[in-house]
N, C-alpha and C positions, 0 to 999 in steps of 0.2 A: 396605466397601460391596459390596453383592450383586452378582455376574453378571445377573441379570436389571433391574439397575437403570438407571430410564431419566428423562430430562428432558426436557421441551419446555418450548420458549421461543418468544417472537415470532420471525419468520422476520430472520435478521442480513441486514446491509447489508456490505460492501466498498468501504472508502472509500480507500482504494487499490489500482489495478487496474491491470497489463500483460495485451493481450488481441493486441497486436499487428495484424496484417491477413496477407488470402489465406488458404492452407492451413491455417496456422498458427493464425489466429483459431477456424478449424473448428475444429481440436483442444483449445486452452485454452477456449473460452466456455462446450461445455457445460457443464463443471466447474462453474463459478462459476456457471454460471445454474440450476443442479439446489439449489443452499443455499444461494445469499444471493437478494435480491429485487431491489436496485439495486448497483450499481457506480458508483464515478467512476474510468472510464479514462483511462489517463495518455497522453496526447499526443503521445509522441515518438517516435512513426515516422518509416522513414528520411524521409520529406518531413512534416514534426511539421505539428500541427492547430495552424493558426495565423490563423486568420479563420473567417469562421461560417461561410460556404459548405464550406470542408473538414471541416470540424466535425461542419454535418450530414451530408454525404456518409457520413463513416467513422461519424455513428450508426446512417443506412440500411444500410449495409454487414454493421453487427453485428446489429442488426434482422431482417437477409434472413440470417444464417447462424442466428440461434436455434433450436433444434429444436422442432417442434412440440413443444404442449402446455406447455411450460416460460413460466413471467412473468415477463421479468425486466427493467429498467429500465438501462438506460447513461447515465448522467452526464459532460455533458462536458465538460474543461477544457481553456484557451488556453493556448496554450505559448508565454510570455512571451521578447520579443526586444528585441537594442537599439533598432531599431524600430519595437515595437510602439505602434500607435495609438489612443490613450486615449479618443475616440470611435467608436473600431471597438468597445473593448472594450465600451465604456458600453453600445453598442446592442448588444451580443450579450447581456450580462447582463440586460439590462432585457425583453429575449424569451426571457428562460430557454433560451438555446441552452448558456451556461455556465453551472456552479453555480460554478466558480471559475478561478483564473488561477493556472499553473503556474511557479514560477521553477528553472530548472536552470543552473548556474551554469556558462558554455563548458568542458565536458571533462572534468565531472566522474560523468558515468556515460553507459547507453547512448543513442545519438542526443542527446548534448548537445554536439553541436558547434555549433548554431544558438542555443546559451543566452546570458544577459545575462554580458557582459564584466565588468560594474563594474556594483551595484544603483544607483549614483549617475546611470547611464544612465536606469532605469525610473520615476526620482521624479514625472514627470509623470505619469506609467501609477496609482502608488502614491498618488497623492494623489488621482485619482479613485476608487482600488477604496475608499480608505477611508471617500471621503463615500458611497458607495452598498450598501457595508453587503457587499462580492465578497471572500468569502475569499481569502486570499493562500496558496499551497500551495506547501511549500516543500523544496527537497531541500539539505540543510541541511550543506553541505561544503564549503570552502575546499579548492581544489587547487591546487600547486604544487611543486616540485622541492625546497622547502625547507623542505614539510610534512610532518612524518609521517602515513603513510593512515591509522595509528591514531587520532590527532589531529585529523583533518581536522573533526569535527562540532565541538568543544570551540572549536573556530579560528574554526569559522563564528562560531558562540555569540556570543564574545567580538569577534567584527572585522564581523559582518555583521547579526547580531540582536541584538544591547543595540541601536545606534545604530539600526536601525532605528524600533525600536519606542517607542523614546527619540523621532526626529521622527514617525512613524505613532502616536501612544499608543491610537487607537481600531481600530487595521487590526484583523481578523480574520485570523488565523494560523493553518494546520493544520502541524504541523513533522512530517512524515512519516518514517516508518521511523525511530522515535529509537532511538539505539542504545550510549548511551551515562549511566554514573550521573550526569554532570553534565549531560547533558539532559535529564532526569529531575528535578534540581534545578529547572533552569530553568524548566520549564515549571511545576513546581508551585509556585514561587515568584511568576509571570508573573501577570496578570489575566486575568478569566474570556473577556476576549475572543484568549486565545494557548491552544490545545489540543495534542495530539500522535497518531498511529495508532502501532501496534505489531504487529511481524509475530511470528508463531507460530516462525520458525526464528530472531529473535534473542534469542527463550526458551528455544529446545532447544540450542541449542548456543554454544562459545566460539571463539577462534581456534587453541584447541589442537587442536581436533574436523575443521578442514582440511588439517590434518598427521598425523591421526591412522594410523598405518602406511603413510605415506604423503601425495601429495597429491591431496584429494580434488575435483576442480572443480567438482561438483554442489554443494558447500557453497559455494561463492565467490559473492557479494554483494555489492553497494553501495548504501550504505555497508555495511564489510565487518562480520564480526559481531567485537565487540571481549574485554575480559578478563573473567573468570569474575565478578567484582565486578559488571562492567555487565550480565552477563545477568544476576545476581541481582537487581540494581536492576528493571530493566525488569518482570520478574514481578510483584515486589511492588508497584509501580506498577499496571501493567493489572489485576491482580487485586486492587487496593485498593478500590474501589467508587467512586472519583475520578472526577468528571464531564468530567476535562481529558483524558484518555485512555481510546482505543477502536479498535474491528479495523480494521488496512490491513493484508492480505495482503504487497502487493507480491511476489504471484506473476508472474513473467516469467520465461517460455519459449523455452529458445533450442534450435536442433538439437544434437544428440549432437558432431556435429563441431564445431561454434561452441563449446562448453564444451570441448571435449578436444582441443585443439590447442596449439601451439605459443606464441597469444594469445588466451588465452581469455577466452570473456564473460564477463560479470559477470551473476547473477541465478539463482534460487532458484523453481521452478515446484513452486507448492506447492498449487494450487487444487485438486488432484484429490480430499487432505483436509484440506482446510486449518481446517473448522469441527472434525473429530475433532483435529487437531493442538491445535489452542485447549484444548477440553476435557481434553483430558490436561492442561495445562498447568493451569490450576484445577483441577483434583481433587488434582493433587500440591502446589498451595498451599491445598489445603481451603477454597476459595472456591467453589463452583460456584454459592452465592447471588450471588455477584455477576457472573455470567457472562452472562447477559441482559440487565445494563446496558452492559456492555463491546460487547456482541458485537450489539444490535438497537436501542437506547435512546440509550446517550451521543449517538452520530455525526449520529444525526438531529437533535437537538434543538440541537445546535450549526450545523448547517448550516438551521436554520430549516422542516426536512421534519418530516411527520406520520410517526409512528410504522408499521411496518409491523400489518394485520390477520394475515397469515397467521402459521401455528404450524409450529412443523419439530420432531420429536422425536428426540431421540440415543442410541441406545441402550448401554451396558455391554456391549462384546463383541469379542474378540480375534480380529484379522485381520491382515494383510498389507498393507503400500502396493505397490500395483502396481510392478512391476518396468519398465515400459515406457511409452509410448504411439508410438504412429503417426498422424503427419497423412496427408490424403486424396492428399498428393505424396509420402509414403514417409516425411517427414523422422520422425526417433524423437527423442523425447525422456524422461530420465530424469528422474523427478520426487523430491522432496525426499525420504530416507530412504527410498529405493528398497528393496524389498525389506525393511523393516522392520516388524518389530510395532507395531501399536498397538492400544489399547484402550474405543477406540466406534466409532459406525455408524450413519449415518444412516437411520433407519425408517424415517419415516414426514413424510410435507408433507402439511399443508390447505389447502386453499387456499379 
């Protein structure tokens, strides 16, 4: 394939989003708002979006940081609790304040300490999302002391999503950041009503690649990224042309110090290029046909959205991922393969 070689596509969407709030959101938003057109942002800030009044607050919020000239839509989802109340929910859906309801399982990634204990708590919540058609988003990880974190999706799978879906058979499922071959099974095995997102870094890399001379905490994620098998799995999946699977970044940004410390976060800020991340990834499975169902087409059609009009073009051409960024209060943050080659670049947007 030529240097001068270039693709345009419908402009992609972000169906999984960390944008965070304050300084912070300044730094991550433009990113994502310069190459996708909507986002659905994830909920769990330190006081998580958990009624419609905060809901819309923290959309106003992100709204009022856009930078001029840039279109972009924020999608917003409720951050499911023991709880929560299934006519709160009803009537946020029903005013398109949500496009879906988020389930984080207590203490199983960031800001999930306010998440459902036991999903046998949310069945009232669950039985309304499924008569009214409210995706169920889902961060798909059994945690405990006598799980392995390698395991931990596989655990869900088998102790939280069969029996699920087994009493919901019609819920609508997004199972976010899958990260593993046998969730990969699942979902392609599942009906057209259980989909999946797939982020760019649990294609580039394994868990060897966080130890790699060393430990690396910009690599660290959750779920983390697993065996060299499951990243193989995960590629041929998203670049299979499979209408069950489509882009969720799951970029989230943490300061240099929050990553490099003593207790480090968990999360992978990849939005800076996260559409060239993608495209490398197709080109190296010789799919780039099927990169604008993945990355603009699947995610909407599932979530019952019209298709984006705009075009974004990518051009074939060798660069660097920024080594840095700085929010407007100093914080720096290191983004995914920092200092790294990669091989497209975003031209050109119509809008």
């Amino acid at each position: 394939m030529g240097q001068s070689f270039a693709l345009t596509i419908i402009k992609p969407d972000d169906w999984h989003l960390h944008l965070r709030d304050g300084s912070m959101l300044g730094l991550a938003l433009p990113h994502s708002a310069r190459q996708f057109k909507r986002a659905i942002v994830m909920p769990n800030l330190v006081s998580p979006i958990t009624t419609v009044d905060s809901a819309l607050a923290y959309k106003n919020r992100i709204i009022k940081a856009l930078p001029r000239g840039l279109d972009f839509e924020p999608l917003m989802a409720l951050y499911l609790t023991d709880e929560t109340d299934k006519e709160h929910l009803r009537q946020g859906f029903h005013q398109k304040v949500f496009i879906g309801a988020k389930l984080y399982p207590a203490g199983a990634t960031t800001n999930s300490a306010f998440g459902v204990t036991d999903v046998k708590n949310i069945y009232n919540v669950l039985g309304i999302m499924e008569e009214i058609g409210m995706p169920l988003l889902v961060h798909g990880e059994v945690v405990g002391e006598s799980i392995d974190i390698f395991d931990r999706e596989a655990v869900f799978i088998e102790k939280v999503m069969i029996p699920l879906l087994q009493d919901f058979p019609n819920m609508k499922v997004v199972f976010e950041h899958l990260s593993t071959a046998c969730g990969v099974d699942f979902i392609s095995s599942s009906g057209p009503n259980v989909a999946a997102t797939i982020t760019a870094h649990h294609m580039m890399i394994n868990r060897n690649s966080m130890f790699l001379g060393g430990l690396r905490p910009h690599m660290y994620c959750l779920p983390v990224v697993k065996r060299e098998a499951d990243r193989l799995a995960l590629r041929k999946a998203a670049t299979s042309g499979s209408e069950k699977f489509f882009l969720g970044t799951d970029s989230a940004p943490h300061s240099v110090d929050a990553k490099e410390s003593a207790c480090g976060c968990a999360g992978v800020f990849s939005a800076a290029t996260a559409l060239e991340f993608y495209m490398q990834i197709f080109e190296e499975e010789d799919a780039l046909e099927n990169f604008e169902l993945f990355a603009s087409i699947f995610g909407a059609n599932f979530y019952g959205l019209p298709v984006n009009k705009e075009l974004i073009t990518i051009k074939r051409r060798k660069r660097r991922v920024p080594r840095k960024f700085v929010s407007g209060e100093g914080e720096v943050v290191i983004p995914f393969f920092s200092d790294e080659e990669i091989h497209w670049e975003i031209v050109n947007i119509s809008l």
